[in-house]
C-alpha positions as CSV (number, residue, x, y, z in Angstrom):
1,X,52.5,131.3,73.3
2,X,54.6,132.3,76.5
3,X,57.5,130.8,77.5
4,X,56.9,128.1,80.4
5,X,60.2,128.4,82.5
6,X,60.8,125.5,85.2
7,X,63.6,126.7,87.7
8,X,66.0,124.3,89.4
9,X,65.3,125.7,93.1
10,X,63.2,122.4,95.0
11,X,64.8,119.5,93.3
12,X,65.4,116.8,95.5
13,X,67.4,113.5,94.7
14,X,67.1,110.4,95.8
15,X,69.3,107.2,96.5
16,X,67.6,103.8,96.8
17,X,70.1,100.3,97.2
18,X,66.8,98.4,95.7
19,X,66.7,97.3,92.2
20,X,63.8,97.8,90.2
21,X,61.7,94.5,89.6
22,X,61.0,96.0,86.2
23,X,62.4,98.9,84.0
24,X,59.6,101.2,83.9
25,X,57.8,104.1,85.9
26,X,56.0,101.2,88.6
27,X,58.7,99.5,89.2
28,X,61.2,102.2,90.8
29,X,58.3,103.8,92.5
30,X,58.1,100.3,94.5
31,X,61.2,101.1,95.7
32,X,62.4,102.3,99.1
33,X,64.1,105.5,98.5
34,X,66.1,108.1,100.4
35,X,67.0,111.6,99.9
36,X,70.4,112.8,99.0
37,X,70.9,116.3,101.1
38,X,73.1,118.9,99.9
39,X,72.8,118.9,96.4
40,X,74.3,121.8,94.5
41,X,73.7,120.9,90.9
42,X,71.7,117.8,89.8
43,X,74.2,117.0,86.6
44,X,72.3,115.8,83.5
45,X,70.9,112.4,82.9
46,X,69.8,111.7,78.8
47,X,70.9,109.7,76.0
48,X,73.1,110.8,73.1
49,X,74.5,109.2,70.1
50,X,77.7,109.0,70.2
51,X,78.8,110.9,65.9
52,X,81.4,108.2,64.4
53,X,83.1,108.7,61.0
54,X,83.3,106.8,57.9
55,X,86.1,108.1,55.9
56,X,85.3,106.3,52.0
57,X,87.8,106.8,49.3
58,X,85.4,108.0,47.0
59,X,82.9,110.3,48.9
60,X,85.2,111.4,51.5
61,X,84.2,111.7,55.3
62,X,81.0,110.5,55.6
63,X,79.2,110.8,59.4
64,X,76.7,108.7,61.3
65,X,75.2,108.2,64.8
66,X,76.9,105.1,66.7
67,X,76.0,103.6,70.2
68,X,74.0,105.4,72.3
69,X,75.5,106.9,75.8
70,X,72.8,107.6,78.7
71,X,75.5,110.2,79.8
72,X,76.6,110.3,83.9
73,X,75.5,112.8,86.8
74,X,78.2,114.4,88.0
75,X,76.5,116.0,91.6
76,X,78.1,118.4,93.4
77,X,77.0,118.1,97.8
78,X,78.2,119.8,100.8
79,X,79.8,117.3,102.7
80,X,77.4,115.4,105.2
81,X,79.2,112.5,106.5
82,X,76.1,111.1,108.3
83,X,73.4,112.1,106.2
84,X,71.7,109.2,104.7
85,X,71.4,109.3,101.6
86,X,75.0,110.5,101.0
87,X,76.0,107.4,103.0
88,X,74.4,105.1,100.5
89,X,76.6,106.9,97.7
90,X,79.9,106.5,99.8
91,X,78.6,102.8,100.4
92,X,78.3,102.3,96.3
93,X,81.5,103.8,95.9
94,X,82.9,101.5,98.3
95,X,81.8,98.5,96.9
96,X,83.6,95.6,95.4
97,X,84.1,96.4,91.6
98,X,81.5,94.4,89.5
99,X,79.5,94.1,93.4
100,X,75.9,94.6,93.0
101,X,76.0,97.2,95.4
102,X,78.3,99.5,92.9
103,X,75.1,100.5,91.4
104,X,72.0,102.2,93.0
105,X,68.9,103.2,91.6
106,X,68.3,107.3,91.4
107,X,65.2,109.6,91.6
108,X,65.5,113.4,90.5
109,X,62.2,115.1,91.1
110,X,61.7,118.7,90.3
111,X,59.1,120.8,92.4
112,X,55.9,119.9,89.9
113,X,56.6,116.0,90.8
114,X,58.3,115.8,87.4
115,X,61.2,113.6,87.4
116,X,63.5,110.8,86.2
117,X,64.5,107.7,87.4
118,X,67.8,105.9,86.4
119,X,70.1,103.3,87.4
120,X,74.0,104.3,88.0
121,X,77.4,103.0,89.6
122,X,79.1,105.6,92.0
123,X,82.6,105.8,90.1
124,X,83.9,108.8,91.8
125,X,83.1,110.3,95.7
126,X,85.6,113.2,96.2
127,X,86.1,115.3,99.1
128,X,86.6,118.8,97.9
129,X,88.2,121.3,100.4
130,X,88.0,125.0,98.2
131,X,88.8,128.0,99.5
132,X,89.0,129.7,103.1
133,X,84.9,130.9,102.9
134,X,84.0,127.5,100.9
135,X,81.8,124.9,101.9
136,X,83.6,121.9,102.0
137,X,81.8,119.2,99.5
138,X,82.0,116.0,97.6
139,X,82.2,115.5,93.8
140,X,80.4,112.3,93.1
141,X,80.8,111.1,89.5
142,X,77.8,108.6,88.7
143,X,77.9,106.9,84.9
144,X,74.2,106.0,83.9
145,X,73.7,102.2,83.5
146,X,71.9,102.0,79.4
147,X,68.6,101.0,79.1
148,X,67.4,102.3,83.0
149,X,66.1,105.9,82.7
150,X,62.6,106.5,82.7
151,X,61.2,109.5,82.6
152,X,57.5,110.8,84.6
């Protein structure tokens, strides 16, 4: 059977300050959402078990899966100050810690309508200058909230 490849080229984020009324595929799409423009690179959004040890005196190091980590997106943009969507990161970001507004609700789409929605705080929004023939960007750092991401 051939290999099915799925590039990267036309995903599109999205941003949305609405919280889902339940955890599942209907109730983000009820949201109100709004593109984030600019993305380089989409990060990766999963879980993962986190490997802990058990080190027993008589059967030595012994390994097993702890708590589960839904991982962060770590999104690289070109710097839009009044682009929409990346205003509702910079707002997150700027929120009160332990605000409701820290956290925002996030769509990645790829071009076959495929996607995954999630909910995450904004924990980092860095302006990143580079080099004389660089784009000047922003590194925004988003830890996953556990129990949100639902793929469709």
């Amino acid at each position: 059977m051939p290999i099915t490849l799925r590039p990267s080229a036309g995903v599109r984020m999205y941003a949305s300050t609405g919280v889902p009324a339940t955890i599942n595929a209907a109730g983000y799409a009820a949201l109100t959402w709004t593109e984030v423009e600019g993305a380089t690179n989409g990060g990766e959004i999963g879980d993962q078990m986190e490997v802990q040890n058990f080190d027993s005196l008589s059967e030595g190091r012994l390994k097993y899966r702890g708590i589960s980590d839904p991982g962060q997106i770590d999104l690289s943009l070109a710097d839009m100050p009044t682009q929409a969507g990346q205003i509702i990161l910079r707002n997150a970001f700027a929120a009160a810690r332990g605000a409701a507004g820290e956290t925002i609700s996030v769509r990645i789409e790829d071009a076959t309508g495929r996607g995954t929605y999630c909910r995450a705080m904004v924990a980092g929004w860095r302006r990143v200058y580079g080099g004389a023939n660089d784009v000047q960007m922003r590194s925004a750092v988003m830890p996953i909230t556990a129990g949100t991401i639902v793929e469709y």
